[in-house]
N, CA, C and O atoms as a Tinker XYZ file with bonds, in Angstrom:
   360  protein
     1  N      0.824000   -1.197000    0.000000    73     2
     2  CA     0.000000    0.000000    0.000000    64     1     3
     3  C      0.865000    1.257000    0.000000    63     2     4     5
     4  O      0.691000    2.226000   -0.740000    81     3
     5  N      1.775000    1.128000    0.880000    73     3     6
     6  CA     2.723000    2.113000    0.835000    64     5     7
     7  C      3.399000    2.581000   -0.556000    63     6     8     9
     8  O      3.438000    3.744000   -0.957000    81     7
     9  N      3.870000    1.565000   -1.146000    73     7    10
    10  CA     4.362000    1.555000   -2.163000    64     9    11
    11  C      3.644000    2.361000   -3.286000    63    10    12    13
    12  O      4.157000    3.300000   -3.895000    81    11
    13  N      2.236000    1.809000   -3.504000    73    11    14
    14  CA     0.832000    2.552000   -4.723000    64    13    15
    15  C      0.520000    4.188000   -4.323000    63    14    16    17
    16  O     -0.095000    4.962000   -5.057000    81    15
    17  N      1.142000    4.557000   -2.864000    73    15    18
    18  CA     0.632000    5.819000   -2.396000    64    17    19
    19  C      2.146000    6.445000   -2.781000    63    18    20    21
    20  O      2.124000    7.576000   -3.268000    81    19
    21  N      3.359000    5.853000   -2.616000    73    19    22
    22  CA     3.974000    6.728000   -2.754000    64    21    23
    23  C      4.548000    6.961000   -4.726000    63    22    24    25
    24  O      5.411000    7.769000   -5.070000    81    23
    25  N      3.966000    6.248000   -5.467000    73    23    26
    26  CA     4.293000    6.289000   -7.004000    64    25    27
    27  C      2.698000    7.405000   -6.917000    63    26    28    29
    28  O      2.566000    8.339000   -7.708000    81    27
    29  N      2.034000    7.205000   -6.251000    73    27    30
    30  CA     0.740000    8.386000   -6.700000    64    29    31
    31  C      1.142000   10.072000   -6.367000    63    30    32    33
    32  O      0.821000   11.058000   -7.029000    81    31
    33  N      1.915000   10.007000   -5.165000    73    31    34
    34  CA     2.412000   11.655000   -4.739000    64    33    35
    35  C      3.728000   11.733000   -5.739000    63    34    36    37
    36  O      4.026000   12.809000   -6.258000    81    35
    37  N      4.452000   10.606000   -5.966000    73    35    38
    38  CA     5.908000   10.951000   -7.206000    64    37    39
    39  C      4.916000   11.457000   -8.753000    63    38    40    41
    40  O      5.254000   12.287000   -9.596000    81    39
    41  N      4.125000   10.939000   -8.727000    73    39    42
    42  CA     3.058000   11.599000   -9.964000    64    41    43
    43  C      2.983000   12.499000  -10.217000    63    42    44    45
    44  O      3.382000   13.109000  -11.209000    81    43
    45  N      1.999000   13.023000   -8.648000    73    43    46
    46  CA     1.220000   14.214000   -8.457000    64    45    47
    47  C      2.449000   15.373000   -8.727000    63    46    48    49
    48  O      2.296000   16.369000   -9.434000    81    47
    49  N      3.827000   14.976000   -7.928000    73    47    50
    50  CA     4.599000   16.213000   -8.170000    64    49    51
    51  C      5.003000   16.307000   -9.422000    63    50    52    53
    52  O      4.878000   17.388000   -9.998000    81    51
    53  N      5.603000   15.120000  -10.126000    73    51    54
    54  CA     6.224000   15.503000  -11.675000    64    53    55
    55  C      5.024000   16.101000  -12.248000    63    54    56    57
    56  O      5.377000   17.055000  -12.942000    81    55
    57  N      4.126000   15.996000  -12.256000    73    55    58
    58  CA     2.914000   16.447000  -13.421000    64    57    59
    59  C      2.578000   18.016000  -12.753000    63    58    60    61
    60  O      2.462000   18.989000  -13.499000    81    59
    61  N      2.456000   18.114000  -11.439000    73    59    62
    62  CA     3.023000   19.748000  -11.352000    64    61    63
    63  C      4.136000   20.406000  -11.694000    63    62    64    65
    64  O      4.112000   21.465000  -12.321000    81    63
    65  N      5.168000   19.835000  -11.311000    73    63    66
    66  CA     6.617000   20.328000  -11.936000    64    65    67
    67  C      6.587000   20.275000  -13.411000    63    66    68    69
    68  O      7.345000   21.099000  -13.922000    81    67
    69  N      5.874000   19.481000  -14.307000    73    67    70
    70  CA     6.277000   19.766000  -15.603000    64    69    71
    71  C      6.185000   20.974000  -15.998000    63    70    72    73
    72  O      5.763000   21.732000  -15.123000    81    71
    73  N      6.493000   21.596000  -17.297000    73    71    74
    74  CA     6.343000   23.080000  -17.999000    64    73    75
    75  C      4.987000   23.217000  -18.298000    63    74    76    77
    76  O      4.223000   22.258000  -18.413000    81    75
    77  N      4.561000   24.801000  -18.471000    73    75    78
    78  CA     2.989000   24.537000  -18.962000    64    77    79
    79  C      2.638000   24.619000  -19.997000    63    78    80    81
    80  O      1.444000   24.893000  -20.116000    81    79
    81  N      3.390000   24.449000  -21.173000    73    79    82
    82  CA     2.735000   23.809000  -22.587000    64    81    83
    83  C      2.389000   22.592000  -22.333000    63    82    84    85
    84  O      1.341000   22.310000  -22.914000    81    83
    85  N      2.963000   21.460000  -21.506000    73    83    86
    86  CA     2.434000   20.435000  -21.402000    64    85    87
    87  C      0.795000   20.697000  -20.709000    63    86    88    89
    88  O      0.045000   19.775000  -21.028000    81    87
    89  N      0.214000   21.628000  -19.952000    73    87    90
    90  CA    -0.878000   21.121000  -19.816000    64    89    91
    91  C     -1.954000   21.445000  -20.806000    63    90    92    93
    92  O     -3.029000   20.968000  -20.441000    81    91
    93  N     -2.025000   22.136000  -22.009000    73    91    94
    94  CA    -2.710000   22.681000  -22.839000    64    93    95
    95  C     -2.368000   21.648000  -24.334000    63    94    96    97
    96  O     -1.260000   21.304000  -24.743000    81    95
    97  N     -3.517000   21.380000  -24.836000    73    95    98
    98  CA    -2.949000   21.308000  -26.300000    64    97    99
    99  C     -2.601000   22.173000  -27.387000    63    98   100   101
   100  O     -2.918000   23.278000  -26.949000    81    99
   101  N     -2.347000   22.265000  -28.021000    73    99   102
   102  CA    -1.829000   22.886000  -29.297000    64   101   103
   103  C     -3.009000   23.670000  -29.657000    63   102   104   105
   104  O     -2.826000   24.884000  -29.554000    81   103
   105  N     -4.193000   23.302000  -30.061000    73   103   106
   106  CA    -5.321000   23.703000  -30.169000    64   105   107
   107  C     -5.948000   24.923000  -29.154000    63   106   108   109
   108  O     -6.528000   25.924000  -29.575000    81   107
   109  N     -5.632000   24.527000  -27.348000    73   107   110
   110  CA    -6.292000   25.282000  -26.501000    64   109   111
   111  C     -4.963000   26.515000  -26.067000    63   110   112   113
   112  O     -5.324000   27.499000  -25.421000    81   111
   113  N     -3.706000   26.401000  -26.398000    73   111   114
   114  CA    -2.493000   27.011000  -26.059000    64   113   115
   115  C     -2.059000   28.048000  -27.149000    63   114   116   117
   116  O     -1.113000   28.835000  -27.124000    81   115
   117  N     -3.070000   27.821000  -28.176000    73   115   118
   118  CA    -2.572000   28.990000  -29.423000    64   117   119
   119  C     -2.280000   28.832000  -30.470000    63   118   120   121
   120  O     -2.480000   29.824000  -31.171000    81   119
   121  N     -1.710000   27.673000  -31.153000    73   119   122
   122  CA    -0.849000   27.286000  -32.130000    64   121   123
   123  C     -2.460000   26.618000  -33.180000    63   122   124   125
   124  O     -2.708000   25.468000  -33.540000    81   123
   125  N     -3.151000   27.733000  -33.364000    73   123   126
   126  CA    -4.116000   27.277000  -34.613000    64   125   127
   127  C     -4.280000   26.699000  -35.831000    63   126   128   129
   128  O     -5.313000   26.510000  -36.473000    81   127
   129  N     -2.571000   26.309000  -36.205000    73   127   130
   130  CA    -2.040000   26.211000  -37.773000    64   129   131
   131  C     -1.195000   24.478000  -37.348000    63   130   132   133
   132  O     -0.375000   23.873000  -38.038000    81   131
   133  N     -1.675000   24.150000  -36.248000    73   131   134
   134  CA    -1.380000   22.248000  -35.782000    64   133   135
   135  C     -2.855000   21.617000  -36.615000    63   134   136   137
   136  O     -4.006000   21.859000  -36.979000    81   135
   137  N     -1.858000   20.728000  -36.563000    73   135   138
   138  CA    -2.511000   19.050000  -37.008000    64   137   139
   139  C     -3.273000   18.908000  -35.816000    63   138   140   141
   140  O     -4.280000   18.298000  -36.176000    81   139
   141  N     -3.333000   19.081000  -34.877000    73   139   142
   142  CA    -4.328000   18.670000  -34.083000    64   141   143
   143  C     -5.546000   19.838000  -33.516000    63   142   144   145
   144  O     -6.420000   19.549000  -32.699000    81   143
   145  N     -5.321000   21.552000  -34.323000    73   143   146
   146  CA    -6.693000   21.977000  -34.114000    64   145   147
   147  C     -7.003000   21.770000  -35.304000    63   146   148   149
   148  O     -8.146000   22.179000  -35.102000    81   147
   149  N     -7.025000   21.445000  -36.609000    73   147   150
   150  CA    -7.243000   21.251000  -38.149000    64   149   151
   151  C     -8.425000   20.362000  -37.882000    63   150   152   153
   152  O     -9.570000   20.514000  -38.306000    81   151
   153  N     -7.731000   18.943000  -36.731000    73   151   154
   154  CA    -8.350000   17.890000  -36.970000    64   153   155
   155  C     -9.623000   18.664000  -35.957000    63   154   156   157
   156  O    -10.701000   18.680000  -36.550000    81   155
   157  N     -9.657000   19.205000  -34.748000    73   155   158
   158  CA   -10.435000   19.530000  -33.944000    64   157   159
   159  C    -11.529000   20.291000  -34.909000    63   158   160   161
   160  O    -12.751000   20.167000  -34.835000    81   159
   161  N    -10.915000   20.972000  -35.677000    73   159   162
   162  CA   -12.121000   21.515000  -36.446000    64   161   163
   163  C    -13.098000   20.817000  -37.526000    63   162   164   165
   164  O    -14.274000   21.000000  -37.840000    81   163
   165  N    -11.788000   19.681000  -38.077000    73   163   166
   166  CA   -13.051000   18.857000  -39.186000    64   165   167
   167  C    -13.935000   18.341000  -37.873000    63   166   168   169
   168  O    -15.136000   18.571000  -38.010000    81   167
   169  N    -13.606000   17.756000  -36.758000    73   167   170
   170  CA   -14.137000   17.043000  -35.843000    64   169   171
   171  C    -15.845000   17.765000  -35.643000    63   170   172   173
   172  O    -16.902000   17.136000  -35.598000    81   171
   173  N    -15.646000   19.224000  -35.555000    73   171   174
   174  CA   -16.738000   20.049000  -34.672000    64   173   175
   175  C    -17.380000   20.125000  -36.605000    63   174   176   177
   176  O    -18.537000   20.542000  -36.659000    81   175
   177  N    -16.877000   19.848000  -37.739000    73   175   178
   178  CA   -17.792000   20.520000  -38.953000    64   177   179
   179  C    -18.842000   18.859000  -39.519000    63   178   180   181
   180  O    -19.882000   18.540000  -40.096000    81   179
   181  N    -17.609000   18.254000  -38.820000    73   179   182
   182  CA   -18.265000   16.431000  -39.506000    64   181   183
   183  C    -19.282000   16.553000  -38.252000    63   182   184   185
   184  O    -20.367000   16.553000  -38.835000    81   183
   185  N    -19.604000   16.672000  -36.671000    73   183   186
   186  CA   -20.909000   16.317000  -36.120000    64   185   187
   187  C    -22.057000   17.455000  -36.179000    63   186   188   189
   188  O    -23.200000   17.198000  -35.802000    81   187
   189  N    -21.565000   19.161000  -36.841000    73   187   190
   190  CA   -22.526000   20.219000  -37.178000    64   189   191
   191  C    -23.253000   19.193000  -38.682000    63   190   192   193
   192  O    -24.296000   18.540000  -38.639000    81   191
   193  N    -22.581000   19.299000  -39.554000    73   191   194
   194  CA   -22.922000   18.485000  -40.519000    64   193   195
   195  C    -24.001000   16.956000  -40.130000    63   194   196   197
   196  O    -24.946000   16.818000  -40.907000    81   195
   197  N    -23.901000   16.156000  -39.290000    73   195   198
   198  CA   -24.718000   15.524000  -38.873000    64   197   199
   199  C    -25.666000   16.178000  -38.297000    63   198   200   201
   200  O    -26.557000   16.079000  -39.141000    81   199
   201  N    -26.160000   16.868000  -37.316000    73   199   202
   202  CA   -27.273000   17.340000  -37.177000    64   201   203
   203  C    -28.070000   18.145000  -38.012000    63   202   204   205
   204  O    -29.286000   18.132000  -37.818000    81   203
   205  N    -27.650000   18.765000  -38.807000    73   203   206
   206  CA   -28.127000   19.369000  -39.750000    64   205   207
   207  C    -28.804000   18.092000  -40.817000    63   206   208   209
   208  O    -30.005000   18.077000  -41.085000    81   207
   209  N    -28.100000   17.346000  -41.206000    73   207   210
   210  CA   -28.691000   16.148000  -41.695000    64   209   211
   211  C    -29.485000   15.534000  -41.031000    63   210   212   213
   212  O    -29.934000   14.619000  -41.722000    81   211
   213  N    -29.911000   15.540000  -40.044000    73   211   214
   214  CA   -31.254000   14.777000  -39.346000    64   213   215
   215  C    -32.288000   15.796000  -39.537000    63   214   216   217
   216  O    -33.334000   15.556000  -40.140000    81   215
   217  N    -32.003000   16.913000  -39.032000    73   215   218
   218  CA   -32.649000   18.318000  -38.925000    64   217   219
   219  C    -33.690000   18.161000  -40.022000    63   218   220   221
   220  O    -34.920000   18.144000  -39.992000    81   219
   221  N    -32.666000   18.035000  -41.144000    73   219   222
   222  CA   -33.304000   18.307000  -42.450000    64   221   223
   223  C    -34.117000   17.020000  -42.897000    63   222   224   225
   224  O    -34.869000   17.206000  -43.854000    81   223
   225  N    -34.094000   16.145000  -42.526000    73   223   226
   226  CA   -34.894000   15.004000  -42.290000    64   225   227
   227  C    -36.106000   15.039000  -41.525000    63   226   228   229
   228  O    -37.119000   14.660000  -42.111000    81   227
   229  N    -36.195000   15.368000  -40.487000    73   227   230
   230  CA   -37.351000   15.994000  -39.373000    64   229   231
   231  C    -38.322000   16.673000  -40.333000    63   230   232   233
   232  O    -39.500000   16.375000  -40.527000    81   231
   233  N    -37.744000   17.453000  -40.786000    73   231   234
   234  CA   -38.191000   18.876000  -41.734000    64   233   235
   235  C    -38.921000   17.912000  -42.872000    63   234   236   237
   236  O    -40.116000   17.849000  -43.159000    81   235
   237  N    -37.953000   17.286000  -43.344000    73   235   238
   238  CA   -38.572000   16.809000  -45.015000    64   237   239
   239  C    -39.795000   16.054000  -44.677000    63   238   240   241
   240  O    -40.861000   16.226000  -45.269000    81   239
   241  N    -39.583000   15.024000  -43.493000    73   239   242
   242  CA   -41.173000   14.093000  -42.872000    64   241   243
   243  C    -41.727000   15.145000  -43.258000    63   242   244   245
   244  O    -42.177000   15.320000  -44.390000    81   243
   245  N    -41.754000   16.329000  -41.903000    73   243   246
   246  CA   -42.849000   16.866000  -41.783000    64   245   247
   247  C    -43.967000   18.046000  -42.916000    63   246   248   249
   248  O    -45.117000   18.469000  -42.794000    81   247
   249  N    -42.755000   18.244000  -44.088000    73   247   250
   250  CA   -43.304000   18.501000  -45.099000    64   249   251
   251  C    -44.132000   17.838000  -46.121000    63   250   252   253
   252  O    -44.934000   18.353000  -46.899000    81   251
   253  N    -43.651000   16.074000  -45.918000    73   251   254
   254  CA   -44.260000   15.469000  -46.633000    64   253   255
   255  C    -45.691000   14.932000  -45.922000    63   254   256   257
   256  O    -46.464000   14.310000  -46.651000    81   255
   257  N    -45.989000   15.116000  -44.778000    73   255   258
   258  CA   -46.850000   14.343000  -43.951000    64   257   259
   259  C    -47.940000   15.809000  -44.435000    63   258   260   261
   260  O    -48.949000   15.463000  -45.049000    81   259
   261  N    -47.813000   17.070000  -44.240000    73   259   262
   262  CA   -48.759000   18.071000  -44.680000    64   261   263
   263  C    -49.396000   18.001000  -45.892000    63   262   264   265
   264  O    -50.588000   17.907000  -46.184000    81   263
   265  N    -47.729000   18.103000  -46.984000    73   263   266
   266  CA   -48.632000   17.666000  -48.419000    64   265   267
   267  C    -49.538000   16.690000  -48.516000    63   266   268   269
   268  O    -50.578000   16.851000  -49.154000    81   267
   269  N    -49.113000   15.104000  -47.632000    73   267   270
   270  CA   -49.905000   13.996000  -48.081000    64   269   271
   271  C    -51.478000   14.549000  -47.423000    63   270   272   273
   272  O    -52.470000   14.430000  -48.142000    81   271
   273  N    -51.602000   15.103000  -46.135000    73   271   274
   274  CA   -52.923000   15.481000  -45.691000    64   273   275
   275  C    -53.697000   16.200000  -46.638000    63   274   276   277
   276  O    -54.804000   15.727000  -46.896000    81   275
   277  N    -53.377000   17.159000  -47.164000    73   275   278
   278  CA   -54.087000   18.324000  -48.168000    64   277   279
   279  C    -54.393000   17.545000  -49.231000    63   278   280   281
   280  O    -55.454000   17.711000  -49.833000    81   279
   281  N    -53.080000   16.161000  -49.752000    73   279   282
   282  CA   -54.103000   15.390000  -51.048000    64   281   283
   283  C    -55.264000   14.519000  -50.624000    63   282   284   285
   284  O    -56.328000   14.554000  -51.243000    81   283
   285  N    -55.073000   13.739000  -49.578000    73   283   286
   286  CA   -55.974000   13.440000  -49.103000    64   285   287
   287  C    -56.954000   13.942000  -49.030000    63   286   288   289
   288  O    -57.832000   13.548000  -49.798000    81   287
   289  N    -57.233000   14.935000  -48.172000    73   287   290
   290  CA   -58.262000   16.134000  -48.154000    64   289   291
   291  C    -59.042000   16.261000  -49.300000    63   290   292   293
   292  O    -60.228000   15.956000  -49.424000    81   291
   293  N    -58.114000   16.841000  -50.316000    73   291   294
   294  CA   -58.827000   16.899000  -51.613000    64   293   295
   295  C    -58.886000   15.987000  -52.529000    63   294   296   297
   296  O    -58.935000   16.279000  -53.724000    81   295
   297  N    -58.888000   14.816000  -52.100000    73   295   298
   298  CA   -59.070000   13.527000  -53.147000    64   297   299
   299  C    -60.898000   12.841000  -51.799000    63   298   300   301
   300  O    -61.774000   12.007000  -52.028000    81   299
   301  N    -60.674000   13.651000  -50.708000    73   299   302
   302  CA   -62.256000   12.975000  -49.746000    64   301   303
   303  C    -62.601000   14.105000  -50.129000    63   302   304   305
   304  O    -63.800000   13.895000  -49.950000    81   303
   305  N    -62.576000   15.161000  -50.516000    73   303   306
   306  CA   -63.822000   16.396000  -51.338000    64   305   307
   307  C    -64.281000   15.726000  -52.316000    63   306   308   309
   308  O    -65.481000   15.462000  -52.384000    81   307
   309  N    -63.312000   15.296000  -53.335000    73   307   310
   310  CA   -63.662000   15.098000  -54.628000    64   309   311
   311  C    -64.467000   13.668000  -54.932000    63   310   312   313
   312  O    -65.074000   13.465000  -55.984000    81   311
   313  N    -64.349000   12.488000  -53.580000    73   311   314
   314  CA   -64.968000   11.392000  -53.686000    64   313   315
   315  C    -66.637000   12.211000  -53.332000    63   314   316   317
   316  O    -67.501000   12.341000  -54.200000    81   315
   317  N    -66.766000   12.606000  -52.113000    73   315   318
   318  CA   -67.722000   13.164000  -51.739000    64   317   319
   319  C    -68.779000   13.769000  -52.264000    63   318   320   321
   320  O    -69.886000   13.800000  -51.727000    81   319
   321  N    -68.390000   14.458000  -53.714000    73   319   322
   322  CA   -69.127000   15.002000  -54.638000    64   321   323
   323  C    -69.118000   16.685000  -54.518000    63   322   324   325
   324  O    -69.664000   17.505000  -55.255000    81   323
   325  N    -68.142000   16.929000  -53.095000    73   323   326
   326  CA   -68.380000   18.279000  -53.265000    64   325   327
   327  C    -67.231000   18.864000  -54.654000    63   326   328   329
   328  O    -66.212000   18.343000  -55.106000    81   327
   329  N    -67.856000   19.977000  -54.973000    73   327   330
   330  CA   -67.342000   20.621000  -55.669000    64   329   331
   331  C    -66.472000   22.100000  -55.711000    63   330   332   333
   332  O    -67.004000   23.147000  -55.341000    81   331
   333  N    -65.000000   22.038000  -56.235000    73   331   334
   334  CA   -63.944000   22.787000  -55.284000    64   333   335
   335  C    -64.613000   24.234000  -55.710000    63   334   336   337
   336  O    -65.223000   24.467000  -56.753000    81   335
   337  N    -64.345000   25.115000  -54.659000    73   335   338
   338  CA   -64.711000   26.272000  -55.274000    64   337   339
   339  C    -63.973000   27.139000  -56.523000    63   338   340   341
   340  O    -62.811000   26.798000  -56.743000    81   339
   341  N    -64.419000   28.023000  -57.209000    73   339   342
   342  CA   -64.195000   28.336000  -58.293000    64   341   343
   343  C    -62.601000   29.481000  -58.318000    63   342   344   345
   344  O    -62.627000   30.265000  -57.369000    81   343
   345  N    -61.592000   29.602000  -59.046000    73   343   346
   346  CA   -60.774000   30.392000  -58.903000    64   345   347
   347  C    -61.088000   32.033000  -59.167000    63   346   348   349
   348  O    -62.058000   32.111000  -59.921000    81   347
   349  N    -60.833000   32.704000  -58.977000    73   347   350
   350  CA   -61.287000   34.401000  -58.863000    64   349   351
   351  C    -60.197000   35.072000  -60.403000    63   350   352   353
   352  O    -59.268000   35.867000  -60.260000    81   351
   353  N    -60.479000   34.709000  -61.239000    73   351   354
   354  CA   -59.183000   35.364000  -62.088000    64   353   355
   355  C    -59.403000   36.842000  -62.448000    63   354   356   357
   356  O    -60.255000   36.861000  -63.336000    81   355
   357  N    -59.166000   37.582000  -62.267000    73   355   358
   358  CA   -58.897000   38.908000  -62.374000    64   357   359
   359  C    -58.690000   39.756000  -64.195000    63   358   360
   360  O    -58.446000   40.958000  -64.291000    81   359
């Protein structure tokens, strides 16, 4: 036990003693023109890009579920016998 407690405080100090670029990445420390904020950014455009693709899915149902009601609608007028009203042309 002794032993696991004292490699945990030899830890705790090297990882304070290190320099502080080590605690930041490249990305959060400044260096905007790394391979690793490039990738951070396809990262954040590839899951915007997914929601937007569902989004627009949500959307397309619900556009198609309106149109299908209104044909409906007007295909039970037209069984019904009523007759649509007349257009106003000017």
């Amino acid at each position: 036990m002794k032993t696991i407690r004292r490699c945990a405080i030899l830890a705790t100090v090297a990882f304070a003693a290190a320099p502080q670029p080590l605690w930041a990445c490249a990305a959060c420390f400044g260096k905007s023109d790394s391979g690793l904020a490039k990738g951070m950014n396809w990262g954040i455009l590839s899951l915007l890009a997914v929601v937007v693709f569902v989004l627009s899915g949500f959307a397309a149902f619900f556009i198609y579920l309106a149109r299908r009601a209104a044909h409906m609608s007007r295909a039970a007028g037209a069984a019904s016998g009523a007759l649509p009203e007349p257009s106003k042309q000017v």
